[in-house]
Structures are given as structure tokens and as C-alpha cells.
ZAMARGU-4260 file (C-alpha; in steps of 0.2 Angstrom, whole numbers, plus 5000, padded with zeros to 4 digits):
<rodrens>
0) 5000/5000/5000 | 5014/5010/5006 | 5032/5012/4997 | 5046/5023/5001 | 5063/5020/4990
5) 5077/5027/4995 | 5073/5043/4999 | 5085/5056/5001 | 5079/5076/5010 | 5094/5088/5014
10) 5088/5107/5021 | 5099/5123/5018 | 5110/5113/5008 | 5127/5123/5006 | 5124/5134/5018
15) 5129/5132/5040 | 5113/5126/5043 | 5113/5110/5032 | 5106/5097/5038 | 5102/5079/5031
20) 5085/5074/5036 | 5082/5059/5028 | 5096/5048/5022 | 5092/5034/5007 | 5075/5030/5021
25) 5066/5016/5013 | 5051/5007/5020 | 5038/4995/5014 | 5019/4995/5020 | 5006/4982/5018
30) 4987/4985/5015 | 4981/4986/5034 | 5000/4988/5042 | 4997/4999/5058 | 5014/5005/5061
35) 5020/5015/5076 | 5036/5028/5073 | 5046/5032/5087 | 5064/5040/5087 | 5072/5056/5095
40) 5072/5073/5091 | 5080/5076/5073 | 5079/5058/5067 | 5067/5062/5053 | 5048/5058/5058
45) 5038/5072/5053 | 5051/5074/5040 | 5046/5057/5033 | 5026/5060/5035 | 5029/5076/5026
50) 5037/5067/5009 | 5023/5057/5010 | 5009/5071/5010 | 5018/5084/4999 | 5022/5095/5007
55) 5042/5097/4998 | 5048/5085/4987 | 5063/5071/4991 | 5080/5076/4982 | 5080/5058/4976
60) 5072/5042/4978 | 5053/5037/4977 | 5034/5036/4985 | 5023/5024/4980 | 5004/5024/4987
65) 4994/5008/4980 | 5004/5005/4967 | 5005/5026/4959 | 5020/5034/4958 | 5016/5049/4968
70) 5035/5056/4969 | 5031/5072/4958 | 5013/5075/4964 | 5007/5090/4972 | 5000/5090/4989
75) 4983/5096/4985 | 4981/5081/4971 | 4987/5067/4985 | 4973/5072/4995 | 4964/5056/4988
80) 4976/5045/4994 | 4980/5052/5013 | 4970/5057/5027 | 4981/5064/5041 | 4979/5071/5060
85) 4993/5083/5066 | 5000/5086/5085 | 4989/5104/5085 | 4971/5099/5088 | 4968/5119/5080
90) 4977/5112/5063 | 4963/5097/5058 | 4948/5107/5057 | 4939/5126/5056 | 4935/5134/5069
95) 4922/5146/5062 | 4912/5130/5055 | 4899/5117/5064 | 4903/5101/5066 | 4891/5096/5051
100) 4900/5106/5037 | 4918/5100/5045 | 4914/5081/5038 | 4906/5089/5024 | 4922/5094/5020
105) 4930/5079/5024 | 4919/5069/5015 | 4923/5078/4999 | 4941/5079/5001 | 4949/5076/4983
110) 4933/5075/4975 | 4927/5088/4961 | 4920/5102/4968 | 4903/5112/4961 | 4895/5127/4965
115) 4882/5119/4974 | 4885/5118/4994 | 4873/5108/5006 | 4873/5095/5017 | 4859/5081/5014
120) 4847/5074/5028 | 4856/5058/5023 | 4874/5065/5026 | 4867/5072/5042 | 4863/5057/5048
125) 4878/5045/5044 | 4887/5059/5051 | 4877/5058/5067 | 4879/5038/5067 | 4898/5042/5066
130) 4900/5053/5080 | 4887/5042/5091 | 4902/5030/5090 | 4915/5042/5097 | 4905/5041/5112
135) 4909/5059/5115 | 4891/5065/5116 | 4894/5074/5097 | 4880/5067/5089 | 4868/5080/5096
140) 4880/5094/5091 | 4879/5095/5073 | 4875/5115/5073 | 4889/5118/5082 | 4904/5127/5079
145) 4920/5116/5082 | 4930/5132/5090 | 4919/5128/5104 | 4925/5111/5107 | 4936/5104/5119
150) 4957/5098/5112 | 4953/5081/5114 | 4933/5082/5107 | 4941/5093/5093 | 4955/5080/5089
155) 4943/5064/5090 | 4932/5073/5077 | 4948/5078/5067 | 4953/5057/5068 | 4936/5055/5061
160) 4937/5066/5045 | 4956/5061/5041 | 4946/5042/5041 | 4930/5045/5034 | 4935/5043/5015
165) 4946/5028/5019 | 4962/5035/5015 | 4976/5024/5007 | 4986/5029/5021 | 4982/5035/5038
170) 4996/5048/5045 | 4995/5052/5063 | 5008/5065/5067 | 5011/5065/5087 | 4991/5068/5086
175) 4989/5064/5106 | 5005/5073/5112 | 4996/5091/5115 | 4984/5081/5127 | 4980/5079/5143
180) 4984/5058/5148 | 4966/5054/5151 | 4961/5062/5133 | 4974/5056/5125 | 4969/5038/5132
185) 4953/5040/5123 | 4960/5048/5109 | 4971/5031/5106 | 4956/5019/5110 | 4947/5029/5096
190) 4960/5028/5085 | 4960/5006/5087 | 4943/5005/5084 | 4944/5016/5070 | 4960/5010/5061
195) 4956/4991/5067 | 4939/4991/5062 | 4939/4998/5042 | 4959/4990/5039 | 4968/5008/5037
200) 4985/5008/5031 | 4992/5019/5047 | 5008/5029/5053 | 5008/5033/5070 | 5022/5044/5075
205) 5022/5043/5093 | 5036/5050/5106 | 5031/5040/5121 | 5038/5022/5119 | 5024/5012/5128
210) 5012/5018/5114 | 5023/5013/5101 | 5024/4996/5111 | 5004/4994/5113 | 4998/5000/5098
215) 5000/4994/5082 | 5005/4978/5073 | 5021/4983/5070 | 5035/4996/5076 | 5052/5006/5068
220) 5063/5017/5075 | 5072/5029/5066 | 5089/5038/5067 | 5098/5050/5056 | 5085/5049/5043
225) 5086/5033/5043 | 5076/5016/5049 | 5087/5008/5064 | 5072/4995/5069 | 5058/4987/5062
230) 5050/4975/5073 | 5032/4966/5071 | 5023/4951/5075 | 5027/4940/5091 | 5045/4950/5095
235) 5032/4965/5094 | 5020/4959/5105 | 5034/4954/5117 | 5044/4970/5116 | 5046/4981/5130
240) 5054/4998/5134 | 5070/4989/5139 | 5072/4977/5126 | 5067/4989/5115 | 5083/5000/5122
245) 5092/4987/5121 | 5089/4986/5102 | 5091/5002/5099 | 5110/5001/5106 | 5114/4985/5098
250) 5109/4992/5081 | 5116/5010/5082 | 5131/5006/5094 | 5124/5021/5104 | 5111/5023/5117
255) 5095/5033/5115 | 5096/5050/5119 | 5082/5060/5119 | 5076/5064/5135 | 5057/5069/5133
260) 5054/5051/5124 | 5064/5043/5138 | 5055/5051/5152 | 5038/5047/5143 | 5043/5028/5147
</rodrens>
């Protein structure tokens, strides 16, 4: 579903500031893959996320999404292919909109647009069966404006219209970080039940290693731009922050330090 060749990214090359982002980061996903990303400061998570929406193009290599080359495309014309949630719960929706024409939105991400705007009884109602499930009590709130909703109600309904198309791929950039523990429980049990029940291809970048460790079907770590672990299956199910370390050290002959994903053990 998912494939990234040997992507190459260098910012503010030839100048004091360069910086290799992503160096020759390669990575292969399977229809369904729920994959949890975890690596410290600098090693290239958001970097990778952002190759794979568009928003700059790799100085080399490829990106592959269900078998179209999508290397050259614009972000606006990869909306088909991606729903995404970012870190900012302000970033996923408008404010100044109710919750109704938000999913609206969503629901017509990368489709051809008209002049004709409304949203039908029987939008308004899958919309309300949607929300019903996210248990959040949104289902009776259609009219209302999303700037009046709480981070983690404004995130849950963000999680929701990044997945209501059934996006190729799923990005999930940090999207629980800017939340308190209890809502970002909830947030992650959403995302589960959403990704688990309709198959999505996902990337979760996470910084806190027992999320990476309890979610998902398979985890990677990477460093300097590149993937220093890919662990699934049994070892995946079995890992745990020491091992896990312990890894990390054995592959890269250094140990892991980035203190805010270390403290989030």
C-alpha cells in the first residue's frame, strides 16, 4: 500500500545550517500495516510524514501509494490518497464551521467540487451515526461550531474526518502529544477501533515508547534519517521499553538519547 525507496531530503544545503534529514530511508507497508514511529528529536519523523503528504519533494528516491508513483505529485492532488491528524488539535479542522460542514468537508476531500454547497438529511445522519460511535456525546451537536469544542473532542472529530474517506494511508503525526493523559487515552482507544475496524494503512508517530509498544502491529525506529528497527509480529508483541533500548544500542552502537521520549517511558 505504502512504498518509500530510498529517499534522500537535505535542508539549507550549502549553507551552515545544512542538515540531512532523511538519508536513502526506505520502507515498505502492507494493505492494513498499523505501524507505530518512534525515534528522538532530529531523526526524521515528521520529515518522513511530510514526503509522504507533499508538502516538499525528496531530492531523490521514490513514494509509492497503492501502486501510483506519487513522487512528483502535488499535495493538494494526494489528498485522495491520505487522510492525516497533526500534533495541533487547531490544525485538523475550522473553527468558524459546525461540526456538520467540517465532515462535509472531509467527506469531499479530493473529489470535484461544484457550486452547489449543502449538506443532505442523509449526510446528516451517517454523520450523526459516526460521531454516536465516538461516544463523546457529538452526535447531538451538529450545529455547532468546532471552535467551541474541547482539544481532545476537537481532535477525536479531526481522527474521524482524516478516516471518513478511507484514506490509502492514515498519518497520525504526534496527534495525542498536546493532550492531557486521560484524553489522549481515549484519543488512542478511538483511533484502534477506527483503524482496526475499516483495515487503514496507518503511521503513527508517537514520542512516548509504551504507545509505540501497545499499539499497532508493527513498530520502527528511526535515526539520522534513517530506519534503525523494524520490529512486528510475536517480537512486537513481546517488546518492551528495555528490550526495546536494548535494540536500539545494539543496532546503532549508541544509546537513545532523547530525554522527553525517555522520560515518557
Amino acid at each position: 500500500m505504502l512504498e518509500i525507496k530510498d529517499i534522500h531530503k537535505t535542508f539549507n544545503k550549502g549553507t551552515v545550517n545544512q542538515k540531512i534529514a532523511l538519508n536513502g530511508l526506505s520502507l515498505h507497508l502492507k494493505a492494513g500495516d498499523f505501524v507505530t514511529v518512534i525515534g528522538g528529536n532530529g531523526a526524521g519523523k515528521s520529515t518522513m510524514l511530510n514526503a509522504i503528504a507533499g508538502v516538499w519533494k525528496p531530492d531523490s528516491g521514490r513514494i509509492i501509494i497503492d501502486g501510483d508513483d506519487v513522487t512528483n505529485m502535488p499535495e493538494h492532488k494526494r489528498a485522495k490518497y491520505l487522510g492525516r491528524v497533526f500534533q495541533d488539535p487547531m490544525r485538523g479542522t475550522a473553527a468558524d464551521m459546525e461540526i456538520a460542514e467540517n465532515l462535509a468537508l472531509a467527506a469531499r476531500r479530493g473529489k470535484m467540487r461544484t457550486l452547489k454547497w449543502g449538506i443532505k438529511k442523509a449526510e446528516r445522519e451517517l454523520y450523526r451515526e459516526k460521531l454516536l460511535a465516538l461516544d463523546l456525546g457529538l452526535e447531538n451537536r451538529l450545529s455547532s461550531k468546532v471552535g467551541l469544542l474541547s482539544g481532545g473532542q476537537r481532535q477525536a472529530l479531526t481522527l474521524l474526518m482524516a478516516s471518513l474517506e478511507m484514506p490509502k494511508v492514515l498519518l497520525l503525526d504526534e496527534h495525542t502529544a498536546a493532550l492531557d493523559p486521560k484524553t489522549a487515552a481515549k484519543v488512542l482507544e478511538l483511533t484502534d477501533r477506527i483503524v482496526n475496524e475499516n483495515k487503514l494503512t496507518t503511521l503513527m508517530i508517537t514520542h512516548n515508547m509504551h504507545d509505540a509498544i501497545a499499539h499497532g502491529n508493527r513498530l520502527i525506529m528511526l535515526s539520522d534519517g534513517q530506519v534503525m528497527l523494524d520490529i512486528a509480529g510475536e517480537e512486537k508483541k513481546n517488546l518492551t521499553v528495555e528490550t526495546l533500548l536494548s535494540k536500539f544500542y545494539q543496532a546503532s552502537g549508541e544509546d537513545f538519547a532523547d530525554d522527553s521520549v525517555l522520560l515518557s517511558k
